[in-house]
C-alpha positions in Angstrom: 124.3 19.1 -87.8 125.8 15.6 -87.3 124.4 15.8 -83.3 121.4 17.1 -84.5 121.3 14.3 -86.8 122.2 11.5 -84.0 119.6 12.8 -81.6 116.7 12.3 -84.3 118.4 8.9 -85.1 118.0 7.6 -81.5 114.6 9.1 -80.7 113.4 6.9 -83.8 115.0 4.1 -82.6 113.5 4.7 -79.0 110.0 5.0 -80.3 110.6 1.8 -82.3 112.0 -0.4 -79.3 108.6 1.0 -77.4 106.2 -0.3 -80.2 107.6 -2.7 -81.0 108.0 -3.8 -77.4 111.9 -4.7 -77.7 113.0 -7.1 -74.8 116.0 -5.9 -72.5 119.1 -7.8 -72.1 117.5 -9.2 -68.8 114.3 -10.2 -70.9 116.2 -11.6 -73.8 118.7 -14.2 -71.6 115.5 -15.1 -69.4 112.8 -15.9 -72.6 116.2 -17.3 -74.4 114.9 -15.8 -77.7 115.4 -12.6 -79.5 118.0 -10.5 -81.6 117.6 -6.9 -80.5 117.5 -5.3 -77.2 117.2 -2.2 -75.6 118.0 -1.6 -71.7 120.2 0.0 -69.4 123.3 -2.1 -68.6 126.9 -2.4 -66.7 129.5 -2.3 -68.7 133.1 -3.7 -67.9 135.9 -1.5 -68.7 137.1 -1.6 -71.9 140.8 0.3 -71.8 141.5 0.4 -75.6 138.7 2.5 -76.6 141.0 5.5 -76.9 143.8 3.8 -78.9 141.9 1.0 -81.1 139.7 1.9 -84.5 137.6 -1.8 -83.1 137.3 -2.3 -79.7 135.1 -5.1 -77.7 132.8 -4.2 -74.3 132.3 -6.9 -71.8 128.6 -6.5 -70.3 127.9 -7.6 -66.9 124.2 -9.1 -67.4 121.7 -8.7 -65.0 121.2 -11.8 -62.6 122.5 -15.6 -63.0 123.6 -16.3 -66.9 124.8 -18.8 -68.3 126.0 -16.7 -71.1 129.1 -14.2 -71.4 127.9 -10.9 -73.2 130.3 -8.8 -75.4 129.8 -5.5 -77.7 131.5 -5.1 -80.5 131.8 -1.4 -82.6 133.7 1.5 -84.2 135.3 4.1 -82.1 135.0 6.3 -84.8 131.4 6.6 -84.5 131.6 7.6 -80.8 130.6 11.0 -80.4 130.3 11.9 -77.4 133.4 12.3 -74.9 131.9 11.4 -71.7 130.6 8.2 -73.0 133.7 7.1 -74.2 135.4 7.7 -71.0 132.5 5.6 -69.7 133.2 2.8 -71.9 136.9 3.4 -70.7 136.4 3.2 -66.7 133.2 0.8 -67.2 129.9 2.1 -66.0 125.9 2.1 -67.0 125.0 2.6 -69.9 122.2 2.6 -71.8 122.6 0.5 -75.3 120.6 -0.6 -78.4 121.9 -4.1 -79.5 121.4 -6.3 -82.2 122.9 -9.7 -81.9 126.0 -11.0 -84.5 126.6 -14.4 -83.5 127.5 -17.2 -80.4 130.9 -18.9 -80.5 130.5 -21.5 -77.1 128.4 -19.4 -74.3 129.6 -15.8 -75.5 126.7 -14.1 -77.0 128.1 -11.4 -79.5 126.1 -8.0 -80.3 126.3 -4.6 -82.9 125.2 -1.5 -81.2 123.2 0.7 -82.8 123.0 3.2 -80.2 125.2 3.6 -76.6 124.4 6.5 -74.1 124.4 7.6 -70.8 120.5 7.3 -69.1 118.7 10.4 -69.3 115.7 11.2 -68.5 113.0 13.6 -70.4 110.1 15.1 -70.1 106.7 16.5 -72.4 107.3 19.7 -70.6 110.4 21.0 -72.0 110.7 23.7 -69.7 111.7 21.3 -67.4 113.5 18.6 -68.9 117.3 19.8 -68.0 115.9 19.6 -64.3 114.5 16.2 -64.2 117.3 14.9 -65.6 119.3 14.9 -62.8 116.7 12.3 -61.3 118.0 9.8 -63.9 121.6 9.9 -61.5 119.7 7.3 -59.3 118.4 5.4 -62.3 114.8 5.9 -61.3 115.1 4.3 -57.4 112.4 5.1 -55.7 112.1 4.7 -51.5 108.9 4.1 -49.4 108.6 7.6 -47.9 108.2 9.3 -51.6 105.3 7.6 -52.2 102.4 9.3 -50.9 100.4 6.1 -49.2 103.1 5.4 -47.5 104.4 9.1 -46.3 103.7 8.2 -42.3 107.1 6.2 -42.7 109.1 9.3 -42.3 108.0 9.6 -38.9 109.2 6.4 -37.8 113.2 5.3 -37.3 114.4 2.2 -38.9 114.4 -0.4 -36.6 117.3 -2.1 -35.0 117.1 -5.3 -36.1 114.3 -7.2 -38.5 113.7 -10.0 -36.1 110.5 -9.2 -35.8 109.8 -9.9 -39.5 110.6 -13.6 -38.8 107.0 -14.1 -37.7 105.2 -11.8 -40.1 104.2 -14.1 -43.2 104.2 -13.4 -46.7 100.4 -13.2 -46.8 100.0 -11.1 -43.6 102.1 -9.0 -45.3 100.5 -8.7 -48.1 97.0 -8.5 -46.7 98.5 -5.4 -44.7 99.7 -4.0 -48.0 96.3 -4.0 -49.2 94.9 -2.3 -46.1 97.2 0.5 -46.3 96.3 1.1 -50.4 92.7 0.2 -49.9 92.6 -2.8 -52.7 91.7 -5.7 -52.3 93.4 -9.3 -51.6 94.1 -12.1 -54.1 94.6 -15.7 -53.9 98.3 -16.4 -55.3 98.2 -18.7 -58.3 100.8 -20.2 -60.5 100.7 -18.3 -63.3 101.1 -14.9 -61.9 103.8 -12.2 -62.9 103.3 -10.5 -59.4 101.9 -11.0 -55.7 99.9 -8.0 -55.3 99.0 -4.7 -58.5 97.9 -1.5 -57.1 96.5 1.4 -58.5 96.3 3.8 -55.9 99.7 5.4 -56.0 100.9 8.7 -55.9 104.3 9.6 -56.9 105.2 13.3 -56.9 101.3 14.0 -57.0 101.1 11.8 -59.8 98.8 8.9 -59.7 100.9 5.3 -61.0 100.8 1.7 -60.7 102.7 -0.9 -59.0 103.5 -4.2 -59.2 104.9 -6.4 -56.1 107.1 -9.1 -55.6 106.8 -10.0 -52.1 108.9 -12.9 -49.9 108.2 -13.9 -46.5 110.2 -15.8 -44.0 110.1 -19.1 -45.7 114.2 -18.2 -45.7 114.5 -16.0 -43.5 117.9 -14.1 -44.6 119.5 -11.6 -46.8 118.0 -12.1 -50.2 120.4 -12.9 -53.0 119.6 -14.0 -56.3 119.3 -17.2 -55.0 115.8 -16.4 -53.8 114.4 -15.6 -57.1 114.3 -18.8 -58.8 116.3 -20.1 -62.0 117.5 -17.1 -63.7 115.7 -14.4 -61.9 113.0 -15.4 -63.7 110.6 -13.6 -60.5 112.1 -10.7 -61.5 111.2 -11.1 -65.0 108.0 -12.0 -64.7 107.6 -8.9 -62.1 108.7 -6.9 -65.0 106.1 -8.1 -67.3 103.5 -5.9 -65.5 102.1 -3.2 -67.1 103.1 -1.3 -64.0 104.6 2.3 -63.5 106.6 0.8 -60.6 108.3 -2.4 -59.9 108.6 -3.3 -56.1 110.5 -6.0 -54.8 109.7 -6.7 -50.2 111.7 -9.1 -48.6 111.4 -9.8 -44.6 115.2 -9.4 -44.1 118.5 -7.6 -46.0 118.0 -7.4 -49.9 121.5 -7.7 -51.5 122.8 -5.5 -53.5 122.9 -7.9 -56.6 118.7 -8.2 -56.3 118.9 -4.1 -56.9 120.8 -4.5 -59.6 118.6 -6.8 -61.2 116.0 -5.0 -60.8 117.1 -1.8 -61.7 118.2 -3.5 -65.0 114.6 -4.8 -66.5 113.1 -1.7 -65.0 115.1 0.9 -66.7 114.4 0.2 -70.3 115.5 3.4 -72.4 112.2 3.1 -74.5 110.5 2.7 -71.5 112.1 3.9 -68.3 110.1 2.8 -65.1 110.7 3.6 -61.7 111.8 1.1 -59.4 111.4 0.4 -55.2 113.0 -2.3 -52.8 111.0 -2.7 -49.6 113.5 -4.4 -47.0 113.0 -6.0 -43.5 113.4 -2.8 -41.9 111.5 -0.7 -44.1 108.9 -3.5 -44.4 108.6 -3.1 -40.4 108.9 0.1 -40.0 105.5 0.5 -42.5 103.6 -1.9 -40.5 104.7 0.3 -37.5 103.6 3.6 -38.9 100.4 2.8 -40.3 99.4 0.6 -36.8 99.5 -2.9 -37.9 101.9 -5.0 -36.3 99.3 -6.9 -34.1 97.5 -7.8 -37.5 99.7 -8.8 -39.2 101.2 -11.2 -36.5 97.6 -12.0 -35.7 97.6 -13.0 -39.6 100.6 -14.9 -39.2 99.8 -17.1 -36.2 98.3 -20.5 -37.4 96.5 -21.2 -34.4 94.6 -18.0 -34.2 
């Protein structure tokens, strides 16, 4: 009864973060305002939460902050073991927080609900299935999407030198080609460089949103690349977009996936996510047959 009792008590909480449009933690420390959030997080391990009735999680927040983030909260009320030995070794989690207090640049939250991801599913037939989907936290790669399938029949290259001369807006131009949209002028105020939709995921039509970076530095992206407090990143996950894509020319460090992965898996609304690097970016142009464009594109004289 008490389980039964917990599940219903989360899936209320879930449908309120998802009206209610609840920020993540990525969200909260970008805007720099809010007092509840609901995402998918990494937590530090926290070694006395076998031994203590009170313990305190250290959470890892997503990109460049300024603050320190801590959970505080009963073992008692920890019912499940594999979440506790989570919270032991450190490890994602997902987590509803409301925020206690700031002493100096440590921001202090209650939880009201800590879980492993999971992913569901209207059709409850196969909901223990899918779940095992949530085990890569709802990455996504080129080749699964169905406009760009022809991938699969191309190697990665060697090297992404070639990428050096291939601009952001050839790129992006290309992009369109291959989803047949149309092209946009960038301007300020947008949340992404290019919104498609004419996807297909698992014979399911979706949208995307694109974050795109040329060679204007041409090396392995960091966080660096993504302005004052990932705030590219955030904006990118302001779309109202199925899937969030991030394309860079060259290497896409591993920090810059886990920032993504971290505003786009929201427990009250899990999206899928899908990094696009130099040799993936290449290796599209190369299956789809449009190299020469998009140099052509690229070359200011022509």
């Amino acid at each position: 009864m008490e389980a039964r009792i917990d599940h219903v008590y989360s899936d209320i909480l879930l449908v309120f973060c998802e009206l209610h449009r609840v920020k993540t933690l990525g969200d909260l420390l970008a805007s720099g305002g809010g007092h509840l959030f609901c995402s998918t997080e990494q937590f530090e391990p926290c070694p006395d939460v076998y031994d203590n009735p009170r313990v305190t999680s250290v959470i890892i927040p997503p990109g460049l902050s300024e603050y320190e983030v801590k959970i505080e909260y009963s073992t008692e009320h920890l019912r499940s073991d594999t979440v506790r030995m989570y919270l032991h070794n450190g490890g994602m989690l997902s987590v509803i927080a409301k925020f206690w207090k700031r002493e100096g640049d440590c921001l202090f939250f209650q939880p009201l609900v800590i879980g492993g991801p999971w992913m569901s599913h209207e059709i409850e037939a196969i909901s223990d299935l899918i779940m095992w989907e949530a085990g890569t936290h709802f990455e996504n790669f080129l080749e699964d999407f169905t406009e760009f399938k022809q991938v699969s029949s191309y190697t990665q290259p060697v090297d992404v030198n070639e990428m050096r001369h291939i601009s952001e807006a050839a790129f992006k131009a290309c992009l369109a080609i291959i989803l047949g949209d149309p092209t946009r002028k960038d301007w300020g105020g947008e949340t992404s460089d290019h919104f498609t939709s004419q996807l297909h995921l698992q014979d399911r039509r979706v949208t995307g949103a694109f974050l795109l970076k040329g060679p204007a530095r041409f090396a392995p992206m960091s966080l660096n690349h993504l302005g004052k407090n990932n705030d590219q990143i955030y904006r990118l996950a302001q779309e109202p977009a199925d899937v969030l894509f991030v394309q860079h020319c060259h290497e896409i460090e591993s920090a810059v996936r886990a920032t993504l992965r971290a505003f786009a898996v929201q427990p009250g609304r899990p999206r899928r996510y899908c990094l696009i690097d130099g040799k993936d970016s290449l290796r599209l142009l190369k299956a789809y047959d449009l190299i020469e464009k998009a140099l052509s594109l690229s070359d200011p004289a022509a």
